[in-house]
C-alpha positions in Angstrom: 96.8 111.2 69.6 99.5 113.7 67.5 102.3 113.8 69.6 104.0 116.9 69.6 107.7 117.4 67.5 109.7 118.8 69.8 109.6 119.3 73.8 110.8 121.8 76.1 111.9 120.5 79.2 111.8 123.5 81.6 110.4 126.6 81.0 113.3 128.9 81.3 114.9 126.4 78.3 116.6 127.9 75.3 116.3 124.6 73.9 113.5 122.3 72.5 113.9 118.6 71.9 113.1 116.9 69.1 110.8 113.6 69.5 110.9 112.6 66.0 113.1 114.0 63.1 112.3 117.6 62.0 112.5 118.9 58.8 114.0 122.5 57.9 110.6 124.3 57.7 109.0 123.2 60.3 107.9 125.5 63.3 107.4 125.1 67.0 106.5 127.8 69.7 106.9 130.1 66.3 110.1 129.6 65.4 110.4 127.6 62.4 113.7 124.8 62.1 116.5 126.4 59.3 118.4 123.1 60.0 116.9 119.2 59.5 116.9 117.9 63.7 117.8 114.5 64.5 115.1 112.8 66.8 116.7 113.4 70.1 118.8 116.5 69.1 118.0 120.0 70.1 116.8 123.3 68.0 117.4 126.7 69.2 113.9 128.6 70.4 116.2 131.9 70.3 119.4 133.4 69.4 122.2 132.5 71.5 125.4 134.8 71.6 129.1 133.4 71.3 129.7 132.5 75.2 126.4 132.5 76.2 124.7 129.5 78.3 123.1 126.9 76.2 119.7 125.9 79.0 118.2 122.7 78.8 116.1 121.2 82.2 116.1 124.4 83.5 120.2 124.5 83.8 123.2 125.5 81.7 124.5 122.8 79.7 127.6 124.6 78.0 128.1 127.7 76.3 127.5 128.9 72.4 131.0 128.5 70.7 129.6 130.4 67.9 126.5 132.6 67.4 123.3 130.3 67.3 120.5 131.7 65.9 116.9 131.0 66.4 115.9 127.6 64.3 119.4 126.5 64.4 120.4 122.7 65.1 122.0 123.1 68.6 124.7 120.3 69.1 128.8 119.9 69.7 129.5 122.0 66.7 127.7 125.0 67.8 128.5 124.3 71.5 131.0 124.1 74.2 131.1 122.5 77.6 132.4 125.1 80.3 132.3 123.1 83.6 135.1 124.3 86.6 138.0 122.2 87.8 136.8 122.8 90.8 132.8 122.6 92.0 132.9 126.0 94.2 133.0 126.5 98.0 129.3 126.5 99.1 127.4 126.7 102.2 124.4 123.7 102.9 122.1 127.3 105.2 122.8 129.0 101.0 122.1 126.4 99.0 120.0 123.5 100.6 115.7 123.7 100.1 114.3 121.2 102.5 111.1 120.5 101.4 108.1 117.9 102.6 108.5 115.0 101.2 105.3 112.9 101.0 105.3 109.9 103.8 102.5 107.8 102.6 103.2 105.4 99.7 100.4 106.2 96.9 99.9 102.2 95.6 97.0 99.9 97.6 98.5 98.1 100.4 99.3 94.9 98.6 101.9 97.1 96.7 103.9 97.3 100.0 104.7 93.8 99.7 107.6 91.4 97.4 107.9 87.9 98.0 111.4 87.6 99.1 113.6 85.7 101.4 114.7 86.4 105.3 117.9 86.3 106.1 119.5 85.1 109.7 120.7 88.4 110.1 117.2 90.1 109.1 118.4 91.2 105.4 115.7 91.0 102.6 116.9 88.9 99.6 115.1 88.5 95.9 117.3 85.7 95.1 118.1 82.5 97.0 121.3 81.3 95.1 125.1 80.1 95.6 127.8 82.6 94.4 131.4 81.6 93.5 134.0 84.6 94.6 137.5 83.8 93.4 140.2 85.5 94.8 142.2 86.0 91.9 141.4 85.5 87.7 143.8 82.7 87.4 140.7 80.1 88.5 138.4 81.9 86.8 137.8 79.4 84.2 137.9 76.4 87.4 135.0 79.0 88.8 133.2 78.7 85.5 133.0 75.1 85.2 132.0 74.5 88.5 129.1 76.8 88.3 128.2 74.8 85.7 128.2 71.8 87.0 126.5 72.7 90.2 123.5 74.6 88.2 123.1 71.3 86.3 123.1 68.8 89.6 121.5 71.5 92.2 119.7 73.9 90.2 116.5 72.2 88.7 113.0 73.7 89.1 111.8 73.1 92.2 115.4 72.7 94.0 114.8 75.1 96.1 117.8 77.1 94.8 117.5 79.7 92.4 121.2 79.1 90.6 124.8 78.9 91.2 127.0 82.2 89.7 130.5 82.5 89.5 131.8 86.1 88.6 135.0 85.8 86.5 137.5 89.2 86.7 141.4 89.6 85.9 142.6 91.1 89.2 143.8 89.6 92.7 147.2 89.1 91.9 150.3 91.5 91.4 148.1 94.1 93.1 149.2 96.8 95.4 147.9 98.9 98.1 144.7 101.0 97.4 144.3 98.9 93.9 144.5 95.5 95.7 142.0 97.4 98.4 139.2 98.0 95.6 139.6 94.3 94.2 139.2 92.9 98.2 136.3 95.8 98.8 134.4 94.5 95.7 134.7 90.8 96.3 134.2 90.9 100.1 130.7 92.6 99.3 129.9 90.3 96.5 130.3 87.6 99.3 128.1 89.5 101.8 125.5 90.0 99.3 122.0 88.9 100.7 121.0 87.1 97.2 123.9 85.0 98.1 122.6 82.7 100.5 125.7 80.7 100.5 129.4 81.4 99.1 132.3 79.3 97.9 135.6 81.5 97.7 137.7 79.9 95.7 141.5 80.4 95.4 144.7 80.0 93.8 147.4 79.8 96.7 149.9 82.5 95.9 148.1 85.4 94.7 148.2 88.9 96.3 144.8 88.4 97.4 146.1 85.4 100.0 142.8 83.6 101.1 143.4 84.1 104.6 143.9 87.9 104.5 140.7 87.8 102.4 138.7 85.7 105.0 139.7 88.1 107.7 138.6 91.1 105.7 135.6 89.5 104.9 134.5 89.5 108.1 132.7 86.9 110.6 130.2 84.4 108.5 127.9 81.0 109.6 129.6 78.4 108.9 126.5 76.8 107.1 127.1 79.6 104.6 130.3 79.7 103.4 133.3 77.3 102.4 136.6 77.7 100.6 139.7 76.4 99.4 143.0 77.3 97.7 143.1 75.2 94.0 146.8 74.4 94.7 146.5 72.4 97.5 143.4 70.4 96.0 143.9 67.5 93.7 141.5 68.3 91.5 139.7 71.8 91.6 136.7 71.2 89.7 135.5 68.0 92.2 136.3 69.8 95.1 134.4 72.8 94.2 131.4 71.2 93.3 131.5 69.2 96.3 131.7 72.6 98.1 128.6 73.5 96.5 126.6 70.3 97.2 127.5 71.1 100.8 126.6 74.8 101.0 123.1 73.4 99.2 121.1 71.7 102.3 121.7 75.3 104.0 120.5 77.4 101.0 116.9 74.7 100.9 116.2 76.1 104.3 115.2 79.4 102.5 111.6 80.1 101.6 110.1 82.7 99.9 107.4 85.0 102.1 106.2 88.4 102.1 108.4 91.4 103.2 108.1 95.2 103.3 109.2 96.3 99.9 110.5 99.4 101.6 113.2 96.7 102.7 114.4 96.6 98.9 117.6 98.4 97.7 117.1 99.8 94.7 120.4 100.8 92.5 119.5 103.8 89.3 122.0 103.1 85.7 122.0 104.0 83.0 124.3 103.0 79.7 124.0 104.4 75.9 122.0 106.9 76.9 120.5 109.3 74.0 118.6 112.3 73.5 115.9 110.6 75.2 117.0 109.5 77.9 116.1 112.4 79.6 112.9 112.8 79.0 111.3 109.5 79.1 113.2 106.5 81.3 115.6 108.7 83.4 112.2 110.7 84.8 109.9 107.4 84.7 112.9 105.5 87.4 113.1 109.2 89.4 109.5 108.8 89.6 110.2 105.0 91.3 112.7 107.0 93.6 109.9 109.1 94.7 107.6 106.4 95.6 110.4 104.3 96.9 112.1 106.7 99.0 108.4 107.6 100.3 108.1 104.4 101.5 111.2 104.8 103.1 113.0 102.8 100.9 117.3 103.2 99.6 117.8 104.1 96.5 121.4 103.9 94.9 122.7 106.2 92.3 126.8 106.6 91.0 128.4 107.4 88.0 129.8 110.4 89.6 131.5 112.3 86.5 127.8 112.4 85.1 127.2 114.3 88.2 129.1 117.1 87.3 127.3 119.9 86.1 124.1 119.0 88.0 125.2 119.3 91.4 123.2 121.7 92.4 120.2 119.4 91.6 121.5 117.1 94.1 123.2 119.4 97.2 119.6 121.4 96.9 118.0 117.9 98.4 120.5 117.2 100.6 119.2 116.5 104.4 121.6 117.8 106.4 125.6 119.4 106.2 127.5 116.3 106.7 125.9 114.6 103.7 125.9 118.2 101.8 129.8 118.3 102.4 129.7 115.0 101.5 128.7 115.5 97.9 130.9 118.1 97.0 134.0 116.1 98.6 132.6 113.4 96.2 132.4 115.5 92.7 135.6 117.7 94.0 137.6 114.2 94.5 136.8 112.7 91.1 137.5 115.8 89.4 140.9 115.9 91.0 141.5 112.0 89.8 140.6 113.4 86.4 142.9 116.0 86.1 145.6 113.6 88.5 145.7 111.7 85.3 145.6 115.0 82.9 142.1 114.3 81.6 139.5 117.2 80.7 137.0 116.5 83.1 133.8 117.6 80.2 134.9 114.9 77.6 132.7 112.1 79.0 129.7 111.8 76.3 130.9 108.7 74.5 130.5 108.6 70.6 127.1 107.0 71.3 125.8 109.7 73.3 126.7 112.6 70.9 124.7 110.8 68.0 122.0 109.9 70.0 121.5 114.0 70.8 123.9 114.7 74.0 125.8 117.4 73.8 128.5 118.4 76.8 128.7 116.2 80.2 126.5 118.8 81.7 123.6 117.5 79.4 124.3 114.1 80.0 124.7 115.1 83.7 121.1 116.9 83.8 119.7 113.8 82.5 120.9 111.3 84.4 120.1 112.8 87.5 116.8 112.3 86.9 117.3 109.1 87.8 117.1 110.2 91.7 113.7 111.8 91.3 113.3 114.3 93.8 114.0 112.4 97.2 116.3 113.6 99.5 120.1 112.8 99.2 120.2 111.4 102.7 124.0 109.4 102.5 127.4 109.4 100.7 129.0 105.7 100.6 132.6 105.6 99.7 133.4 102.7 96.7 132.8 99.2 98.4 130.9 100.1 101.4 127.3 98.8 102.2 123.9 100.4 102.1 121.7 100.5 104.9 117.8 99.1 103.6 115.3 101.6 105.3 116.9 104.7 104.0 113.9 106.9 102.9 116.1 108.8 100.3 118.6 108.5 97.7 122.2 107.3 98.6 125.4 108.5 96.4 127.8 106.0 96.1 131.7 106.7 94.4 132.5 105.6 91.5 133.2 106.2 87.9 130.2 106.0 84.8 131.8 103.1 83.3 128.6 100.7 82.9 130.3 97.9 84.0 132.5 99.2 87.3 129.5 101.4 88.0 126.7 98.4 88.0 128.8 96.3 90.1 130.0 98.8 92.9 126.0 99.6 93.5 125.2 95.7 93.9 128.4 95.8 95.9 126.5 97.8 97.9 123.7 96.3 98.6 121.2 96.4 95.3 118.6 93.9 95.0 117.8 95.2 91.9 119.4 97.3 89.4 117.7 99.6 87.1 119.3 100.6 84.2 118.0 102.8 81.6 119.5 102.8 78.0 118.5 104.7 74.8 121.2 103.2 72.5 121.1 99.5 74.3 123.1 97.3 75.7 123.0 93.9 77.0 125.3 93.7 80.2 124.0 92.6 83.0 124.9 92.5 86.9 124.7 89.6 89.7 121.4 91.0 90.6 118.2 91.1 88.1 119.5 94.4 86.2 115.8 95.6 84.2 116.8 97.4 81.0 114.4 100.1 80.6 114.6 101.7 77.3 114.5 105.5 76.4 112.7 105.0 72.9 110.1 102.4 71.4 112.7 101.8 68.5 114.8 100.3 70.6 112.2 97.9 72.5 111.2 96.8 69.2 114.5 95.9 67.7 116.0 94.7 71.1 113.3 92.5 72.7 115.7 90.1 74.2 117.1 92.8 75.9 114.5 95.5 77.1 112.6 94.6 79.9 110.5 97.7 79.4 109.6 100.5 77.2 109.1 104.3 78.9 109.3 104.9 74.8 105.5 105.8 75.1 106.0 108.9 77.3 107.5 110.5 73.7 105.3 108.8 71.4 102.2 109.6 73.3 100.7 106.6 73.9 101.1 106.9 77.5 101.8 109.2 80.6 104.4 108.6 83.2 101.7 107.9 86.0 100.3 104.8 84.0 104.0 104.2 83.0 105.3 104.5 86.6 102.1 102.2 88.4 103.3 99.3 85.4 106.9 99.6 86.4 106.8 99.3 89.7 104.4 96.3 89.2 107.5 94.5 87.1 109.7 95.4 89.8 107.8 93.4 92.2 107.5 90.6 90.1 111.1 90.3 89.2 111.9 90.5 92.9 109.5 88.1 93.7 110.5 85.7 91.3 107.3 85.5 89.5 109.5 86.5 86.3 113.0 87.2 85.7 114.6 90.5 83.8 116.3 89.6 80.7 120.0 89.2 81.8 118.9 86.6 84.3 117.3 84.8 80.8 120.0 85.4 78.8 122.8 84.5 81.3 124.6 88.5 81.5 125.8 88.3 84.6 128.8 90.5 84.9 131.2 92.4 87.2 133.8 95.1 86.8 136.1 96.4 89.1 137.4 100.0 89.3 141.5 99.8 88.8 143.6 102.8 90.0 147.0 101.5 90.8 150.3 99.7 90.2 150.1 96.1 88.6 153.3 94.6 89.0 
């Protein structure tokens, strides 16, 4: 099969894609390249006046800065972004299409089911493990070691348990108000994560993030599930937590995997190092899983609200109803006014990265990764910290920024099972939850084995559509949920968490 050179997205584009590098010379739809085009880059299909919109997926993308002619490499040099402060006031009866949205999941019936475990409280889980939460970084290294020691005593195949985690960060201490709040948000939801099937908090004794204050917060929990202690008022730490753990592990045996809905799975959308094909290969293969997902009436999760801007009309034309339409420009208006709080342009967000690898202004990195959300309906807003609700039948927005790391963490924060995180330049981070890296390009799978755990790289080589593509993905999803196999950063031991600081540190 010849796979074509370049692609255009959306008819009403302006701009082709390249798939593979282009040579000056070379001609597609008739008009022949007078610059060399980076795979992943873009070539002007006309001429494009100084201040007139640059269109790629059907949407304005930025502006010529200079006259573009036909054949011309279209990138930063030629282009501008020219995103508002301020996304406009709209109206949900102007701007909203409800449409059908198909009902019936389009897999056999055995495709409706994971493995997964039950939860007293009737939560789905893909995990059965034992999750160290401390307070505050000064035990983070105490948190470490006993993680380690537990996985080594409790953890063996067939134990019944599928590992012990602890979650090292640098914050609990010499916080104040709404920056201690997002450390206690993110921790309290790590806690009350359903892969979590039991929880050691562990403490220090006089940080900010005082144990008992922390407790409350948290929130009612069985008392088979949970134990915790302050490290100075413990002779030695490292003994006591692991004894913790030995305790917490006759409740977490209990746990057996059986078969549950997989509509019951929350499924969180990332991506990190994106490039020009990103776009146009994973970002549309995982919308494609938010389709079937959300058609099955399963929650999807999708953040990284700056690389919202520019596409929010994308999203508010899905939206279900006004509240969750206000919602979402509340959501984009709010983190442009943190940008410009801290007197940031708020169209500087392609990382150096992202420009080489073909993205030009936030609004084509914004286009892009919106694909990530398919076309379901945006059915919920969730603040930073708050929990997702399984059985959504739609896509959920949840605040916060594109960092990989603070991004990743706040979705399994909120709920994720599963993370899936599309990358065209790579990266090996990984979340509490199996996070499946899902490259944008077969170069990358090929050089990165040990982190990919699959390729949409075929959809632009033309080896393979997105329908064989999507049927394949969907089958790794429910293996890694079932345990069968786990992604990479569960292999390689990238387990990770960030936390979003905005706030004094005394």
């Amino acid at each position: 099969m010849t796979t074509p050179l370049f692609l255009r997205i959306h008819p009403a584009d302006n701009v082709a894609v390249a798939l593979r590098p282009a040579e000056a010379g070379v001609v597609f739809d008739g008009v022949p390249a007078i610059d060399p085009i980076p795979a992943g880059h873009k070539l002007a299909l006309t001429a494009i006046a100084v201040g007139e919109p640059v269109v790629k997926y059907g949407y304005p993308i930025g502006v010529a800065s200079v006259a573009i002619p036909a054949g011309a490499h279209v990138h930063s040099h030629n282009v501008r972004g020219n995103l508002p402060e301020k996304l406009a006031s709209l109206r949900f009866a102007e701007i909203a299409k409800p449409a059908p949205f198909p009902t019936r999941y389009p897999l056999p019936a055995t495709h409706y089911f994971f493995q997964g475990y039950r939860r007293p409280d009737g939560r789905a889980a893909t995990r059965n493990e034992i999750w160290i939460v401390n307070t505050v970084g000064c035990v983070n290294v105490a948190s470490e070691k006993i993680a380690a020691a537990a996985n080594t005593e409790l953890a063996t195949p067939g134990s019944g348990i599928d590992g012990v985690h602890a979650f090292p960060h640098p914050f609990g201490c010499s916080q104040l108000g709404d920056d201690l709040g997002y450390t206690k948000k993110v921790l309290a939801g790590l806690a009350r994560h359903p892969n979590a099937a039991a929880v050691l908090v562990l403490g220090l004794g006089c940080e900010n993030n005082q144990m008992k204050a922390f407790l409350e917060f948290l929130g009612p929990q069985a008392a088979e599930r949970i134990r915790w202690f302050n490290a100075q008022q413990v002779s030695d730490e490292i003994e006591s937590g692991v004894e913790a753990v030995r305790e917490l592990a006759a409740y977490v045996r209990q746990f057996k995997r059986q078969p549950i809905p997989a509509s019951e799975l929350i499924l969180g959308m990332k991506c990190g190092g994106s490039d020009g094909f990103s776009g146009i290969t994973a970002n549309p293969l995982v919308g494609r899983i938010a389709d079937r997902h959300s058609a099955a009436g399963g929650t999807v999760l999708l953040t990284e609200v700056p690389e919202m801007f520019g596409a929010e009309r994308m999203l508010l034309e899905r939206t279900t109803n006004e509240a969750t339409f206000n919602g979402v420009i509340d959501l984009v208006n709010d983190f442009r006014a943190y940008f410009q709080k801290h007197n940031e342009p708020i169209d500087e967000n392609p990382s150096p990265g992202n420009k080489d690898g073909g993205i030009t202004t936030l609004a084509d990195k914004s286009l892009g990764c919106v694909q990530k959300a398919g076309q379901a309906p945006i059915a919920q807003v969730l603040a930073y910290g708050a929990s997702a609700q399984a059985g959504l039948g739609g896509v959920a927005l949840v605040q916060g920024p594109g960092n990989d790391g603070v991004s990743g963490t706040a979705m399994t924060v909120a709920g994720a099972h599963l993370l899936l995180f599309t990358t065209g330049r790579g990266n090996p981070m990984g979340f509490p939850v199996p996070t499946l890296k899902i490259s944008s390009n077969t170069d990358l799978a090929t050089r990165k084995p040990q982190w990919i755990d699959f390729n949409a790289g075929p959809v632009a080589d033309g080896t393979a559509g997105f329908e064989q593509l999507t049927d394949e993905l969907w089958q790794r999803i429910l293996d890694i949920a079932s345990g069968r196999i786990r992604a990479q950063n569960e292999i390689r031991g990238h387990r990770e968490i960030a936390i979003w600081k905005d706030g004094v540190t005394l």
